[in-house]
C-alpha positions as CSV (number, residue, x, y, z in Angstrom):
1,X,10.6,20.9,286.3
2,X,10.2,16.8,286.1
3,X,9.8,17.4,281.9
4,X,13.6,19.5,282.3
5,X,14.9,16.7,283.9
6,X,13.7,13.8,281.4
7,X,14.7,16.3,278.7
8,X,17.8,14.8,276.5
9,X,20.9,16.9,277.6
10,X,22.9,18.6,274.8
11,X,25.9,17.1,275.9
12,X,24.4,13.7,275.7
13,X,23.7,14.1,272.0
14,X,26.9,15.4,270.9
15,X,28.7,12.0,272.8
16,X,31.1,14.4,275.0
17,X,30.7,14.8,278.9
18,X,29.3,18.2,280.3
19,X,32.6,19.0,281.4
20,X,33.8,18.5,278.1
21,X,30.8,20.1,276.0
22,X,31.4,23.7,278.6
23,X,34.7,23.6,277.8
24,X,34.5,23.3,274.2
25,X,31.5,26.2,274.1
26,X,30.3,25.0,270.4
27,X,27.3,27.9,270.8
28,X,30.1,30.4,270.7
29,X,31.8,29.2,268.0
30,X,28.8,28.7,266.1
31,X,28.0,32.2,267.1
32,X,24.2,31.8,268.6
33,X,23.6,31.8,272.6
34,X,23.7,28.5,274.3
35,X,19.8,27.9,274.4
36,X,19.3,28.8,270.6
37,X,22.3,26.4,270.0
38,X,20.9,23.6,272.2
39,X,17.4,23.7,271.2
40,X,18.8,23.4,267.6
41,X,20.6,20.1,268.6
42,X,17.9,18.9,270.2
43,X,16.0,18.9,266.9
44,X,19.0,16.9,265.0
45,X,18.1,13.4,264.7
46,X,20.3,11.0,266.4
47,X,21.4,9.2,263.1
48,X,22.1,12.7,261.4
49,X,24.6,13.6,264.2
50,X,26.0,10.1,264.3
51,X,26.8,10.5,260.6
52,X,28.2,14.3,261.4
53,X,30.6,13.0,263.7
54,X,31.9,9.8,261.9
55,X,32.6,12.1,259.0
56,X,34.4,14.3,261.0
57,X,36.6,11.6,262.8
58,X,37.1,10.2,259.1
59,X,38.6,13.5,257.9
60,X,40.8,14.1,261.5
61,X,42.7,10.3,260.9
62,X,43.0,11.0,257.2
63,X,44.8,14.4,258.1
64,X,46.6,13.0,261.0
65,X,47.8,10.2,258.7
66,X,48.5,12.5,255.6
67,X,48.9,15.5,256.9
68,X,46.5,18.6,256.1
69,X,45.5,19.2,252.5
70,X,47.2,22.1,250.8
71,X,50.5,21.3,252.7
């Protein structure tokens, strides 16, 4: 039980709150069960998901500034 507790939380990883991370279900929308998807991002090196997410706020501000592509 003490190893579940020292364990890194999902949540944690992805820089969201839990509130935030059950809201946004990303297991369903990546369309495995929440403890397939979790173990998965426990795997992910810190640095990989860092650079995952900066690319992904790149492309939101480029599209909120420009507009989506293909419009």
């Amino acid at each position: 039980m003490l190893k579940n507790l020292k364990r890194e939380k999902p949540w944690a990883k992805l820089r969201m709150t839990r509130r935030a991370y059950e809201a946004a279900r990303p297991w369903a929308k990546s369309g495995m069960d929440r403890q397939q998807f979790e173990n998965i991002m426990l795997a992910i090196p810190d640095e990989a998901i860092d650079a995952i997410k900066l690319e992904a706020d790149a492309e939101r501000l480029v599209d909120a500034m420009f507009g989506q592509a293909g419009e």
